[in-house]
DSSP file (Angstrom, degrees, kcal/mol; ACC not computed):
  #  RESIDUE AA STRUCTURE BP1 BP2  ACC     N-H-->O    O-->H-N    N-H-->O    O-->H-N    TCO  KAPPA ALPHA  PHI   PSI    X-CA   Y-CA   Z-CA
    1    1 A X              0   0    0      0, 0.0     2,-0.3     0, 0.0     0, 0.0   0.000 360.0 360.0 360.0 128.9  -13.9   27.8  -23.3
    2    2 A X        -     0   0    0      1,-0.1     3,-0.1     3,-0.0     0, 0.0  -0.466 360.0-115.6 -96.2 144.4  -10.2   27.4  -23.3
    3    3 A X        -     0   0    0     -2,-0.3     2,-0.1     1,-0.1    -1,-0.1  -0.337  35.9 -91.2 -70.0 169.5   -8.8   23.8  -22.1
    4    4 A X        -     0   0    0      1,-0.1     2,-0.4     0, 0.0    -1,-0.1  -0.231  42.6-110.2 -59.5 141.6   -6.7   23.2  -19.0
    5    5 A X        -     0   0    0     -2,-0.1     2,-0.2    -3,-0.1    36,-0.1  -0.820  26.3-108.2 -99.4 146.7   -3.5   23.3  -19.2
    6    6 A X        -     0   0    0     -2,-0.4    36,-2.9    34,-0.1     2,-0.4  -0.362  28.5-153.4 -19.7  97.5   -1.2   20.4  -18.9
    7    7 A X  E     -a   42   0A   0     -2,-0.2     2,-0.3    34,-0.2    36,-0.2  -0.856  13.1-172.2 -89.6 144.6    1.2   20.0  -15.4
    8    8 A X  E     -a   43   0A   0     34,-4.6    36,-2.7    -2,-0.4    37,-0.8  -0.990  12.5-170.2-140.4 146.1    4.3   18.2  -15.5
    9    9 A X        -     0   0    0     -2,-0.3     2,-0.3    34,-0.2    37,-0.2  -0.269  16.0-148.6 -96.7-170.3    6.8   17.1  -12.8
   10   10 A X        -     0   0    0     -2,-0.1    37,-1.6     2,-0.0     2,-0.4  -0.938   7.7-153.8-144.0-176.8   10.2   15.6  -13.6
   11   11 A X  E     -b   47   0B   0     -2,-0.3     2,-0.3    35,-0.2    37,-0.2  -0.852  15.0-169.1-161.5 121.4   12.3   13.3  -11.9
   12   12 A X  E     +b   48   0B   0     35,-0.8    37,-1.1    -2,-0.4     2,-0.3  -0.826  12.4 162.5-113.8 146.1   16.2   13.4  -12.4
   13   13 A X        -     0   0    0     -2,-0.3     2,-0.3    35,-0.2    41,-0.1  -0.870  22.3-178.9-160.8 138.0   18.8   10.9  -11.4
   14   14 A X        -     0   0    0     -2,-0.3    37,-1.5     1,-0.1    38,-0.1  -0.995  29.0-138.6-124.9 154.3   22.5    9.6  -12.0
   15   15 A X  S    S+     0   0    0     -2,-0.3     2,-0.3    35,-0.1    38,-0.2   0.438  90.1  27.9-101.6   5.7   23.8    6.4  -10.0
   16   16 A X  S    S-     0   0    0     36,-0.1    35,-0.3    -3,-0.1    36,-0.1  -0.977  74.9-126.8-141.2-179.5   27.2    8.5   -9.5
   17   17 A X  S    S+     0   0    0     -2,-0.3    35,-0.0     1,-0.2    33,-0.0   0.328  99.1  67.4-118.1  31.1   28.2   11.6   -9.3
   18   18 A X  S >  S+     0   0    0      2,-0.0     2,-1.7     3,-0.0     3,-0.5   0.280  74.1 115.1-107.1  -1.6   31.1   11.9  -12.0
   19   19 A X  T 3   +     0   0    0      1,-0.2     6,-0.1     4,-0.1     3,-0.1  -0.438  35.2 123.8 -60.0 103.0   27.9   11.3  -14.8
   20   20 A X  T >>  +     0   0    0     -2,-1.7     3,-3.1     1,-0.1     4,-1.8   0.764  24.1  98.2-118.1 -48.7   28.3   14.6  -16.2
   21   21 A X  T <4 S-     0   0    0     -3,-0.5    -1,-0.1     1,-0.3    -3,-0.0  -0.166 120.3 -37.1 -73.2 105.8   28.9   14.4  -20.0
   22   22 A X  T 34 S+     0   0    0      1,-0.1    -1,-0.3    -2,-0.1    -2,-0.1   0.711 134.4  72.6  70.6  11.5   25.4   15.1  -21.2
   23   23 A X  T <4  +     0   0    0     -3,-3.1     2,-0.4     4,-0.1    -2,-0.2   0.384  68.5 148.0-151.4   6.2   23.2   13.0  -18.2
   24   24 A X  S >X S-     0   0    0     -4,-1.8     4,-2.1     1,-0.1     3,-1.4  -0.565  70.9-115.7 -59.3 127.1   24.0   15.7  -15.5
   25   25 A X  H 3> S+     0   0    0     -2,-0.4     4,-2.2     1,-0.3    -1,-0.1   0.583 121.3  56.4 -16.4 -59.3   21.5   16.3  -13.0
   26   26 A X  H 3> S+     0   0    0      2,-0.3     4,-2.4     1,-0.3    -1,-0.3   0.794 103.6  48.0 -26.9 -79.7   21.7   19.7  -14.9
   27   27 A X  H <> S+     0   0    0     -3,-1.4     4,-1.9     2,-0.2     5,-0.3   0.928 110.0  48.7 -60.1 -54.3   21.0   18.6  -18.4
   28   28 A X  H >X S+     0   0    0     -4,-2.1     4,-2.5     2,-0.2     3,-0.6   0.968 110.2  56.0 -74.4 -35.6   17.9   16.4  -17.6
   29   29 A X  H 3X S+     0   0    0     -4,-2.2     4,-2.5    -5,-0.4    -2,-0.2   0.958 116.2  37.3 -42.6 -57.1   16.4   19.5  -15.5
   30   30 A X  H 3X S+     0   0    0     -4,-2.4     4,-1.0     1,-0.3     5,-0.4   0.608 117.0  54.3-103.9 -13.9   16.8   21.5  -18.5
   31   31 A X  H <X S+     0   0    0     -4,-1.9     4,-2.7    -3,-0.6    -1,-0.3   0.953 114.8  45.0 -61.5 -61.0   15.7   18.3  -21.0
   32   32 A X  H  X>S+     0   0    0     -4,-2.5     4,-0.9    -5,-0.3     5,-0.6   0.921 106.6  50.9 -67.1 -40.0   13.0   18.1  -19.3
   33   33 A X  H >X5S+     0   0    0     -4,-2.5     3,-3.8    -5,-0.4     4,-3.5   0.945 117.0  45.6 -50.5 -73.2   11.6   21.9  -18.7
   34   34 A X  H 3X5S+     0   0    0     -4,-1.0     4,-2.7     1,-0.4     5,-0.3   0.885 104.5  56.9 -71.6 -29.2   11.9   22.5  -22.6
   35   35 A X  H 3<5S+     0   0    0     -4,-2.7    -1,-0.4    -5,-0.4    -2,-0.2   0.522 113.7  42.6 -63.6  11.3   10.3   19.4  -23.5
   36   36 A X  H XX>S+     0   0    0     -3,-3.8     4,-5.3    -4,-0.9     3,-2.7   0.407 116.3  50.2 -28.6 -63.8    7.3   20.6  -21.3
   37   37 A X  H 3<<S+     0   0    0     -4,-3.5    -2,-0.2    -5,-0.6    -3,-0.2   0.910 103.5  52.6 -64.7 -13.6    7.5   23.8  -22.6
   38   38 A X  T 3<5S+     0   0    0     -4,-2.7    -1,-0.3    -5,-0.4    -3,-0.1   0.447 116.1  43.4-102.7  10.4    7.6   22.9  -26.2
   39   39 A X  T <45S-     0   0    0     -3,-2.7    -1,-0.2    -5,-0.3    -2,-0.2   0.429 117.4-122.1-111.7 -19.7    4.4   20.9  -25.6
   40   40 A X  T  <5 +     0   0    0     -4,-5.3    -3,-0.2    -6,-0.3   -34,-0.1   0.865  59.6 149.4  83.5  29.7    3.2   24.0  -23.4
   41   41 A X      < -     0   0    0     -5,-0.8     2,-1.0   -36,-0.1   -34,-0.2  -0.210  56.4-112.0 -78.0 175.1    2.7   22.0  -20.2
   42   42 A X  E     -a    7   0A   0    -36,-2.9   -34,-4.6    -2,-0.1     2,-1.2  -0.826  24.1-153.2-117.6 105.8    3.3   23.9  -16.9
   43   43 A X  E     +a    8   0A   0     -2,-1.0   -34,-0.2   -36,-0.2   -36,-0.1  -0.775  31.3 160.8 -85.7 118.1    6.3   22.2  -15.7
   44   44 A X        +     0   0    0    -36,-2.7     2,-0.3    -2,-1.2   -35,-0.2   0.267  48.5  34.8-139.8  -3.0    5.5   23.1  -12.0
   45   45 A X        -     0   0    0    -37,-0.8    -1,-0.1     2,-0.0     2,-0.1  -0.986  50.4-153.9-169.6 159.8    7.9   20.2   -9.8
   46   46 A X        +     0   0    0     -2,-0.3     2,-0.4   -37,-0.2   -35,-0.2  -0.498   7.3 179.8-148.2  68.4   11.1   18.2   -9.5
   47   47 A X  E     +b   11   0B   0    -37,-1.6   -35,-0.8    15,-0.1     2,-0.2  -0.644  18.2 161.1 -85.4 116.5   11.9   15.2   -8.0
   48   48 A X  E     -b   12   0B   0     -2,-0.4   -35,-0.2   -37,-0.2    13,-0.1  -0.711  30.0-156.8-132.1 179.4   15.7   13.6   -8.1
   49   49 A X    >   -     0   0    0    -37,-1.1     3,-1.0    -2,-0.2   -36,-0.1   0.161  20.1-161.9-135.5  21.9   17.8   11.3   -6.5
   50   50 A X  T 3  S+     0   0    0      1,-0.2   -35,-0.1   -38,-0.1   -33,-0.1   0.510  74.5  10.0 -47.1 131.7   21.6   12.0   -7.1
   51   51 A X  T 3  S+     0   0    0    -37,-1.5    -1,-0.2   -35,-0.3     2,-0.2   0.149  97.2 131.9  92.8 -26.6   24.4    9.3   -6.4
   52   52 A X    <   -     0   0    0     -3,-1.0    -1,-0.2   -38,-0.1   -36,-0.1  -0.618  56.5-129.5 -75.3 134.5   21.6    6.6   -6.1
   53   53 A X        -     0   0    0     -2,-0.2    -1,-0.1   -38,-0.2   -39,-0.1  -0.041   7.2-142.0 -70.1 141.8   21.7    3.2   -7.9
   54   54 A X        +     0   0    0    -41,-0.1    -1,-0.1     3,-0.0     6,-0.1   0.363  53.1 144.8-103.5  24.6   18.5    2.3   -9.8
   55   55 A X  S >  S-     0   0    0      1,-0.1     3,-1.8     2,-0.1    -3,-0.0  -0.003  70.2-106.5 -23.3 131.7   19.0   -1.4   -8.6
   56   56 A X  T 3  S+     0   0    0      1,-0.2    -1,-0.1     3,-0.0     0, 0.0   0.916 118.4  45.5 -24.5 -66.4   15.9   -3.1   -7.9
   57   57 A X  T 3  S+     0   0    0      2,-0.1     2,-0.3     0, 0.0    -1,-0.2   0.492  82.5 106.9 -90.2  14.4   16.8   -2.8   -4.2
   58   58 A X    <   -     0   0    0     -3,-1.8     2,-0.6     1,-0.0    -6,-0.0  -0.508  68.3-126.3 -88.9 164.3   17.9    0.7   -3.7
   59   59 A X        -     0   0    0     -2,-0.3     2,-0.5     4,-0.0     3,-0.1  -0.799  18.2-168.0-103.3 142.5   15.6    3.0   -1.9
   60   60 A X     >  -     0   0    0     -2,-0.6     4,-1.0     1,-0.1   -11,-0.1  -0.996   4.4-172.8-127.5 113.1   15.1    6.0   -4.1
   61   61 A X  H  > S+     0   0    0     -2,-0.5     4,-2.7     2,-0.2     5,-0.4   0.639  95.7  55.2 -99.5 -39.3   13.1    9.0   -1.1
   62   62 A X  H  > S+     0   0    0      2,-0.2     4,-1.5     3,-0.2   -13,-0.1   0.995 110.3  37.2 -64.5 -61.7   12.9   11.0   -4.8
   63   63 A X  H >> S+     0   0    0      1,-0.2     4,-3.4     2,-0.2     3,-1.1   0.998 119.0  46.6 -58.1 -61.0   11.2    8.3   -6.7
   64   64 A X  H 3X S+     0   0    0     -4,-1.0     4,-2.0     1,-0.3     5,-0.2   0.835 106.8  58.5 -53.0 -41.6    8.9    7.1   -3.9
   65   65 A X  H 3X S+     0   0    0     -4,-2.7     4,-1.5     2,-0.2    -1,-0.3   0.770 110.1  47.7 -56.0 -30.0    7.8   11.0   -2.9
   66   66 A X  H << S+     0   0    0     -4,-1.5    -2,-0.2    -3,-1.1     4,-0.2   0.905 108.9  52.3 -95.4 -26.4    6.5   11.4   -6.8
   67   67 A X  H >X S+     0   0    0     -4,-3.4     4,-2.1     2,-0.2     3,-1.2   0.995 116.3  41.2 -53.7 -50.5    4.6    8.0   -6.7
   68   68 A X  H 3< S+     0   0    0     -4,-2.0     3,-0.3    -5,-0.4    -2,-0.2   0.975 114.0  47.4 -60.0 -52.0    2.9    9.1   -3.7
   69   69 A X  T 3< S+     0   0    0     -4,-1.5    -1,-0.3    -5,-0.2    -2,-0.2   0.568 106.5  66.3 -63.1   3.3    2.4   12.4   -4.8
   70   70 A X  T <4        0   0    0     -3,-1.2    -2,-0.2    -4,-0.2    -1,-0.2   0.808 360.0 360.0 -81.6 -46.3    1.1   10.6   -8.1
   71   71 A X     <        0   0    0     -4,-2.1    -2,-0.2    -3,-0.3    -3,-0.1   0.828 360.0 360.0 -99.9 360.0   -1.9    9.1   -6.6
């Protein structure tokens, strides 16, 4: 019997949107896929937040949709 395979989401974010060099939206998508893939997860979802602060008090609709969809 062969095991299950692994799913992985991601969640990308920059608190502006002139982060480019190396921390673009872009670049963590594609960090993230091949680290899935080079563990052989099924990278199946993508949740981001662009231009939002990760301040204690901002509301992040990206972060908060993958908790919920977490439990």
């Amino acid at each position: 019997m062969q095991a299950e395979r692994l799913r992985a989401v991601g969640y990308r974010r920059v608190s502006m949107r002139d982060q480019l060099d190396g921390h673009s939206l872009e670049a963590q998508e594609a960090n993230m896929r091949a680290y899935a893939a080079t563990h052989n997860w099924d990278f199946i979802g993508l949740y981001e937040d662009p231009g939002i602060s990760a301040k204690k008090e901002s509301h992040r609709p990206g972060l908060e949709r993958l908790m919920a969809d977490a439990q």
